[in-house]
C-alpha positions in Angstrom: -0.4 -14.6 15.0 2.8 -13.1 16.2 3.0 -11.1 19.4 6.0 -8.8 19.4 7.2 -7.0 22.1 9.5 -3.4 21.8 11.6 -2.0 24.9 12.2 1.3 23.7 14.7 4.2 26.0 12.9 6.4 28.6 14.0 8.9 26.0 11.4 7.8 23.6 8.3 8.7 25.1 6.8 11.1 22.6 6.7 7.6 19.8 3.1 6.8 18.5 2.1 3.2 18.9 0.4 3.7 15.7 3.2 5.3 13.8 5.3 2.1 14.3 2.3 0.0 13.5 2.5 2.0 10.3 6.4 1.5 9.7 6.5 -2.1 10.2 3.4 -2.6 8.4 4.6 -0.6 5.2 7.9 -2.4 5.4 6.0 -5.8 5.7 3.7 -4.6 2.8 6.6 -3.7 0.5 8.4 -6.9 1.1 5.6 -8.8 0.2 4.3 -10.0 3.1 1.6 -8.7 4.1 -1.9 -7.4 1.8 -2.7 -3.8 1.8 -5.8 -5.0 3.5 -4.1 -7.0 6.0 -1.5 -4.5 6.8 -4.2 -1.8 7.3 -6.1 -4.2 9.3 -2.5 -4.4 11.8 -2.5 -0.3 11.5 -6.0 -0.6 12.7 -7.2 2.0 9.3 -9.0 1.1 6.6 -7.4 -0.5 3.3 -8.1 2.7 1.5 -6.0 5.4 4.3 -3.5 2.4 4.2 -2.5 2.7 0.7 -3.1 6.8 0.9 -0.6 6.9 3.8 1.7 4.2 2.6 3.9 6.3 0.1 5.0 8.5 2.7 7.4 5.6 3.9 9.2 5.0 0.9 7.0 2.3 -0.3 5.0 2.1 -3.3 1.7 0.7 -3.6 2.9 -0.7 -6.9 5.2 -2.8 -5.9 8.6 -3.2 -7.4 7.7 -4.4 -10.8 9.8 -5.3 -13.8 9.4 -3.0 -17.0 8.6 -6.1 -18.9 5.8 -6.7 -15.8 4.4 -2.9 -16.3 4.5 -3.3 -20.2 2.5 -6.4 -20.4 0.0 -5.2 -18.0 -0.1 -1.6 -20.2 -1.1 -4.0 -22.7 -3.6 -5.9 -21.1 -5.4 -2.9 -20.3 -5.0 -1.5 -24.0 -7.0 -5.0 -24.5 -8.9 -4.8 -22.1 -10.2 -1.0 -23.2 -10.8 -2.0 -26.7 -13.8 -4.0 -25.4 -15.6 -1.3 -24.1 -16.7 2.0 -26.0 -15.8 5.0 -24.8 -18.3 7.7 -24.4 -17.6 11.6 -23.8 -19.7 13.5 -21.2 -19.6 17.3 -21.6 -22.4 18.1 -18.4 -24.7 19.8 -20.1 
């Protein structure tokens, strides 16, 4: 494992150790480099409030897929739904 180290300006005091946990972890995540789980794991959250929180820096828990990538997977769910029958509820 990697230790970093920041120096950050006197002016700087009010910055959250976990807010930049949560920036470098995000970025990490959306380049690829890190799991959701892993990157929640660095956070110190769970995988679930990871990929909750995640969004609201830019990144998308998605990824950056190609439409041929998202209509091929479409598809393999359309597959994967025909195997299963589908059953309404109404709650009474």
């Amino acid at each position: 494992m990697i230790t970093l180290t920041l120096e950050l300006p006197d002016q700087a005091v009010d910055v959250d150790e976990k807010e930049v946990r949560m920036f470098v972890a995000a970025r990490l995540f959306e380049q690829g480099k890190l799991s959701s789980g892993r990157a929640a794991e660095i956070v110190g959250i769970t995988k679930r409030e990871f990929i909750e929180t995640v969004g609201q820096y830019g990144v998308s828990i998605f990824g950056q897929s190609t439409i041929e990538e998202v209509e091929r997977d479409l598809e393999n769910a359309r597959a994967a739904s025909r195997n299963f029958p589908v059953t309404s509820h109404t709650g009474e």
